[in-house]
C-alpha positions in Angstrom: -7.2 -67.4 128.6 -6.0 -63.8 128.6 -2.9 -63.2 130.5 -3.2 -60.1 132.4 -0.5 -58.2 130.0 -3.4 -59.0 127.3 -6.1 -57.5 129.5 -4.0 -54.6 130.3 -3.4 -54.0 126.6 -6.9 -54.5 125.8 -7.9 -52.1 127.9 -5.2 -49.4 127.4 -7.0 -46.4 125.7 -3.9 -45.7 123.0 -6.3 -45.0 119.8 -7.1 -40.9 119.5 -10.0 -39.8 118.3 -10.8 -37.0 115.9 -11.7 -34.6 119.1 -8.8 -35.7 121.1 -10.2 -38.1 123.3 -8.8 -41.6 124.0 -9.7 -44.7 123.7 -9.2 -48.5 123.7 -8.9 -50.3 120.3 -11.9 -52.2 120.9 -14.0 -48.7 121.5 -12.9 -47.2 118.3 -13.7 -50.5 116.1 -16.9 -50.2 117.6 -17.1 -46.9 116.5 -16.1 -47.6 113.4 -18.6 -50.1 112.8 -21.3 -47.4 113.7 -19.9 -45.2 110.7 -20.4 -47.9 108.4 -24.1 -48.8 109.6 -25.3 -45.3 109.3 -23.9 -45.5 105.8 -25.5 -48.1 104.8 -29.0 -46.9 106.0 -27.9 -43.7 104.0 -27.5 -46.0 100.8 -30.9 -47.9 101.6 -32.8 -44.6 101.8 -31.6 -43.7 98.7 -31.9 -46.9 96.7 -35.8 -47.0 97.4 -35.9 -43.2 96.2 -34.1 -43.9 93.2 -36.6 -47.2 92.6 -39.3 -44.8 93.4 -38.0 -42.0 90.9 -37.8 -44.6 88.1 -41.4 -45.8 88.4 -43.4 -43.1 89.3 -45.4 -40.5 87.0 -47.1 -38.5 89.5 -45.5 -35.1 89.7 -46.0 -33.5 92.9 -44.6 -36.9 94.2 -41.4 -36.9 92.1 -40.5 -33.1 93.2 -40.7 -34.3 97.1 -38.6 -37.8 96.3 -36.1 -35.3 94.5 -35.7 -33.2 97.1 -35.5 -36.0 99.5 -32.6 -37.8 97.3 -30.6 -35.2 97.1 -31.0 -34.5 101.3 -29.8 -37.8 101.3 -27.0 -37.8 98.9 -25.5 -34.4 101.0 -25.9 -36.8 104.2 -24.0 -39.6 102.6 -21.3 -37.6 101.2 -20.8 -36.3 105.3 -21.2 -39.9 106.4 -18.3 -41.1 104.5 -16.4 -38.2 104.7 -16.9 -38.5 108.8 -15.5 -42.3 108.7 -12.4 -41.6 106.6 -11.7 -38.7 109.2 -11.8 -41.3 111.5 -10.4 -44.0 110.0 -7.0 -41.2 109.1 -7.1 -40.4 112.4 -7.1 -43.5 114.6 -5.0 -46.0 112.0 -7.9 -48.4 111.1 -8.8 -49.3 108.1 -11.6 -48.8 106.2 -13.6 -51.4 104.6 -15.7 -50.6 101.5 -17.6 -54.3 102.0 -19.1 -53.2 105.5 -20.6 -49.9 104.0 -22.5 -52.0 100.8 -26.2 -51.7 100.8 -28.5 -53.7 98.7 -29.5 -51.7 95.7 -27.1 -49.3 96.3 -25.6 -50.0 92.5 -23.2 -47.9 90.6 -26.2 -45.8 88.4 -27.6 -44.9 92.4 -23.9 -43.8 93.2 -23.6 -41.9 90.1 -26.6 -39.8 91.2 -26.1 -39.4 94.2 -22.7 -37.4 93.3 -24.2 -35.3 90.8 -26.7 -34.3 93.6 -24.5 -33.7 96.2 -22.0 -31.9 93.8 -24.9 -29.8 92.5 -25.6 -29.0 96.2 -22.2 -27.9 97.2 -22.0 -25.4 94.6 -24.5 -23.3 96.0 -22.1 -22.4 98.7 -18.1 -22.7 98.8 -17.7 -21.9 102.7 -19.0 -23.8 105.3 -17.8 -23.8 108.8 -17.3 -25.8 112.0 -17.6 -23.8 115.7 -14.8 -24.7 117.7 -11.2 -22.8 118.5 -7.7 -23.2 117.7 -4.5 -21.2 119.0 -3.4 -18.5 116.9 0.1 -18.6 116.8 1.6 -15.0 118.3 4.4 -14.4 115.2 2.0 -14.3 112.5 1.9 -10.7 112.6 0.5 -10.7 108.6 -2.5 -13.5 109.4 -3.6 -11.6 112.6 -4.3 -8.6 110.6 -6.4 -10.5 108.1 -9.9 -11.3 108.6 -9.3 -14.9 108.9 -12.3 -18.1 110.2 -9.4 -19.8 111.6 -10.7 -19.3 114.6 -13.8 -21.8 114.4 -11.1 -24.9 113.9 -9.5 -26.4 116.7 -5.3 -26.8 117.2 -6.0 -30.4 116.3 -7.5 -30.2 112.8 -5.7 -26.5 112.0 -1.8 -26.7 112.4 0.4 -23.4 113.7 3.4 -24.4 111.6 1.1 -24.3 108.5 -0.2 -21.1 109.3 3.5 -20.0 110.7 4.3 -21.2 106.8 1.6 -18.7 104.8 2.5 -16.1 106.8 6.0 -16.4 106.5 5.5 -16.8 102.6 3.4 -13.2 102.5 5.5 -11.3 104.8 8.3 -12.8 102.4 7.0 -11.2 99.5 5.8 -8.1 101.3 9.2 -6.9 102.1 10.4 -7.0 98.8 7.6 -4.4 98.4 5.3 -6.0 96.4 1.6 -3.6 96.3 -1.1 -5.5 97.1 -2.4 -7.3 100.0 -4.9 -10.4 101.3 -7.7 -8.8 103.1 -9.2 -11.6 103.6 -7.9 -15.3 104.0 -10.3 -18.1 105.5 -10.8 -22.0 104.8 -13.2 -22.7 102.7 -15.4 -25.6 101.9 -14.4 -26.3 98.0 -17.5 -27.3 95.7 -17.0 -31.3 94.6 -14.3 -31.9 91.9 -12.5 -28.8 92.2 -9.2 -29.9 93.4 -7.5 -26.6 93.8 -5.4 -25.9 96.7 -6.5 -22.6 96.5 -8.5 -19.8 95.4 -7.7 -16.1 95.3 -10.5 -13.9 94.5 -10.7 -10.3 94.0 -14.2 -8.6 95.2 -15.6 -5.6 93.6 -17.9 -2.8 94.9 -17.5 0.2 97.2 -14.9 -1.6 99.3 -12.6 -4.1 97.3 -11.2 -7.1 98.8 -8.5 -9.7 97.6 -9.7 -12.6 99.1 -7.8 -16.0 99.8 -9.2 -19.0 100.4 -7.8 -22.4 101.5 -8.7 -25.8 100.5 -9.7 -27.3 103.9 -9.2 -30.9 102.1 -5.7 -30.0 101.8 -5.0 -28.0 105.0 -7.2 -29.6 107.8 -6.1 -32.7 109.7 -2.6 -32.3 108.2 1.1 -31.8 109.5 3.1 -29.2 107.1 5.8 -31.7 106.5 2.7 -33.8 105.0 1.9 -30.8 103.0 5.0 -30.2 101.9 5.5 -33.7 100.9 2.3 -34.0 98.9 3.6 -30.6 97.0 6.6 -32.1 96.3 5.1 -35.3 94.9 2.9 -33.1 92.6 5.9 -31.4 91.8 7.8 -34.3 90.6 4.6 -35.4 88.6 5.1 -32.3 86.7 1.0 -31.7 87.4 2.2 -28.2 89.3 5.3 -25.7 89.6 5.1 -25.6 93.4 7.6 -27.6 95.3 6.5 -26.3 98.8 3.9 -24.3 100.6 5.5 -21.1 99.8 6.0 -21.9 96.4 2.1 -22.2 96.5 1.7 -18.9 98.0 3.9 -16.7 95.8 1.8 -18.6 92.8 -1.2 -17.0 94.2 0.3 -13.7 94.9 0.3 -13.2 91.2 -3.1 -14.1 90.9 -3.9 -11.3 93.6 -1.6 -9.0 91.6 -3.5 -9.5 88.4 -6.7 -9.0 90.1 -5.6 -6.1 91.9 -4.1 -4.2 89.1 -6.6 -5.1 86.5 -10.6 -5.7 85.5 -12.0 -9.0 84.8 -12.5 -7.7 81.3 -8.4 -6.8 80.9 -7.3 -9.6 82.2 -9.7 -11.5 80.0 -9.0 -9.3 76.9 -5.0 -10.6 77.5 -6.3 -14.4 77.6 -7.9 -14.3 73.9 -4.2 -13.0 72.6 -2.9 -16.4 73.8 -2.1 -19.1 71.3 -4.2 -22.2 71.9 -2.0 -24.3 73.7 -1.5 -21.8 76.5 -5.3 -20.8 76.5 -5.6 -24.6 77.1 -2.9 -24.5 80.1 -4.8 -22.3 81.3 -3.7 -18.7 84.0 -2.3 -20.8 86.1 0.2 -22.4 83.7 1.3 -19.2 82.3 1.3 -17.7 86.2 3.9 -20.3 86.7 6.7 -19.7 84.0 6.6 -15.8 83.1 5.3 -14.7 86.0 5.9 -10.7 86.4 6.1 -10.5 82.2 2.8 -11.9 82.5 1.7 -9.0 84.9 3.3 -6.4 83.1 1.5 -7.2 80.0 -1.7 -7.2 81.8 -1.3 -3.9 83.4 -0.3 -2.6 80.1 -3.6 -3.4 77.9 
């Protein structure tokens, strides 16, 4: 028997969704539970095309089961993407034994990454419609072209974008000569791990574009930011210790590209020893910083 304190706890709608909404624990496991049955009818599908694939030798059929695979694969890779949203969100956890499929081995997986990765490379941004509240001091970001617009408060947070703004208009007063024309969140193809990506755009009117991660900078808080930065930090894997750390690391980026052609800025990389060539830009952007700039605009 249920007390009526149970009942009342039962029914109390305490767990947040991803859009806001509320509801009762029971409700969200249910939801839950609907995540993990679409997946596995995502891994089903593809099991019988990869069966299918293996043993068939007619041609016009293989091109439709390959394009059908890799449909699938893009739809799985949403699928679980969606329930780990949800699962972040709401404080249950996920369990990789509800979302098995028969047939669905590890060679099936494997494939269905390489499809889905070779899918998201065809196009880095991808956006969601909805709205989130610009904040009124970010005098920098409002004069961008940002997409921050199509994110709501929820998944977007002001104190991160308080943060990046801060960071530029930092840098800006001590007169440094370039500036972000455009900075926008950006869907990131699969593997790159980058937090960001500062690009410099040729033609008849040049941009220095910025893009963020949205892995890194959606659905997070930018003390959780901050602390994930620091963490890297102390792993020695980057030199950032904090968002703005981050930021003035891909100033010089955007002051290389802005002062320099691909080809000079290439031309400097082959007169680095192998070890730093190895390090890579971003290694070298990190310890001699303006030096580094200097020499490029010198060549």
């Amino acid at each position: 028997m249920y007390s009526a304190k149970n009942i009342e706890e039962l029914n109390a709608k305490k767990i947040e969704y991803p859009d806001g909404s509320m509801h009762t624990l029971y409700e969200a496991e249910q939801q839950q539970r609907a995540f993990e049955r679409k997946i596995r009818a995502t891994k089903r599908t593809l099991a019988a095309c990869d069966e299918a694939l293996n043993n068939l030798s007619d041609e016009e059929m293989l091109q439709k089961l390959e394009k059908i695979f890799s449909h699938y694969s893009s739809k799985l890779k949403r699928q679980e993407s969606e329930l780990k949203g949800f699962c972040k969100r709401t404080g249950l956890l996920p369990d990789c034994s509800r979302q098995q499929a028969y047939g669905f081995g590890r060679s099936t997986a494997q494939k269905a990454v390489r499809k889905n990765k070779n899918s998201a490379e065809k196009s880095i941004i991808k956006t969601i419609i909805k709205s989130v509240k610009f904040p009124d001091n970010c005098n920098y970001l409002l004069k961008s072209e940002t997409n921050f617009g199509k994110y709501n408060e929820s998944e977007l947070s002001a104190d991160i974008l308080k943060a990046i703004n801060g960071a530029i208009e930092k840098r800006l007063s001590e007169n440094d000569d370039f500036i972000f024309d455009e900075i926008k969140i950006a869907k990131f193809p699969i593997g790159n791990k980058s937090v960001f990506i500062t690009n410099y755009e040729t033609g008849v009117h040049p941009k220095t574009q910025l893009y963020l991660n949205r892995d890194y900078f959606l659905n997070v808080t930018l003390d959780e930011f901050n602390a994930a930065c620091l963490n890297y930090y102390d792993s020695g894997w980057w030199q950032s210790e904090n968002i703005e750390d981050l930021v003035n690391h891909e100033i010089m980026h955007a002051c290389i590209n802005y002062y320099n052609s691909f080809e000079k800025t290439e031309q400097l990389y082959q007169f680095l020893n192998e070890d730093t060539r190895v390090k890579g830009f971003c290694k070298l952007v990190d310890n001699i910083l303006m030096s580094f700039l200097m020499r490029c605009m010198l060549l």
